[in-house]
C-alpha positions in Angstrom: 0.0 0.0 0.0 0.9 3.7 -0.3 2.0 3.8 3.3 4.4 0.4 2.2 5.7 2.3 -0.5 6.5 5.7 1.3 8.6 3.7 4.3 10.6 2.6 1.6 11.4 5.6 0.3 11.6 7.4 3.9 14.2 4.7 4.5 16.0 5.0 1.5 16.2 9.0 2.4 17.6 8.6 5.4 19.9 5.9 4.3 21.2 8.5 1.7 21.3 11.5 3.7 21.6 10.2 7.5 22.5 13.9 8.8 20.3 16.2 6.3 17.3 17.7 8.9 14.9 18.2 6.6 15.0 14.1 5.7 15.3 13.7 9.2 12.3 15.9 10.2 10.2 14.5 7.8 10.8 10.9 8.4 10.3 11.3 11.9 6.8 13.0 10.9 5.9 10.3 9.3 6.9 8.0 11.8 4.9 9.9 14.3 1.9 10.1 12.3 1.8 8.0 9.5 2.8 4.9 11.3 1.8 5.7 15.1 5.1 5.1 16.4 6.4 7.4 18.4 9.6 5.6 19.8 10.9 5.3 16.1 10.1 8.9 15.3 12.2 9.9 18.3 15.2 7.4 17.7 15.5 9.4 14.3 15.6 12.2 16.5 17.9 11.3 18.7 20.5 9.6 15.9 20.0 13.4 13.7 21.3 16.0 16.8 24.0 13.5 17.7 25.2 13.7 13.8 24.5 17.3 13.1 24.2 19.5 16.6 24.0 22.9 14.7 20.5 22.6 13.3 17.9 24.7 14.6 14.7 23.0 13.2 16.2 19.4 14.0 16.9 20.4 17.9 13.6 22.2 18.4 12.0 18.8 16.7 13.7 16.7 18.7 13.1 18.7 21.6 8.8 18.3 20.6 9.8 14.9 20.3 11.2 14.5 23.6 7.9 15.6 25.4 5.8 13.5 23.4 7.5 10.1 24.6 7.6 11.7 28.1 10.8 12.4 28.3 10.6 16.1 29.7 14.8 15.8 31.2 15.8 15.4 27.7 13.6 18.5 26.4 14.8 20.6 28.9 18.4 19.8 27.9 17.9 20.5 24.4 15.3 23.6 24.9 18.8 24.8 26.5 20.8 24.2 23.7 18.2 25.9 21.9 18.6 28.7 23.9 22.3 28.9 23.4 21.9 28.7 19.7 19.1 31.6 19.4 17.6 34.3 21.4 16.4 33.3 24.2 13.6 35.0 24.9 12.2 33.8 21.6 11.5 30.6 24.1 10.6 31.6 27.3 
């Protein structure tokens, strides 16, 4: 089915461009809502600030990501690196 086919190609993505945050962002959207797997969506996550720590979008989706598997500690942490990387009172 289409959502078959589009894992495939989310996979492929991400096997092709492990660090890019837009591929990782978008697979981990789809992971979230496409597939209802919330734990996978995050591991993506997790695996994209570790290769590329200087990404805005990818640290504040990770962060989102963070609170939605209840893991508040690790949003904090990264909400500060947010911080550090912007203005922050653009998040508080």
């Amino acid at each position: 089915g289409d959502a078959k086919n589009a894992l495939y190609y989310y996979e492929r993505a991400l096997a092709a461009t492990p660090y890019e945050a837009e591929v990782l962002i978008e697979t981990a959207d789809f992971y979230q809502r496409k597939q209802k797997n919330a734990d996978k969506a995050y591991q993506v996550l997790v695996n994209g600030v570790r290769g590329n720590a200087f990404s805005l979008p990818l640290y504040q989706a990770y962060t989102l990501q963070c609170l939605e598997v209840g893991l508040d500690d690790y949003g904090d942490l990264a909400l500060a690196e947010i911080k550090k990387q912007t203005r922050s009172e653009e998040y508080t």
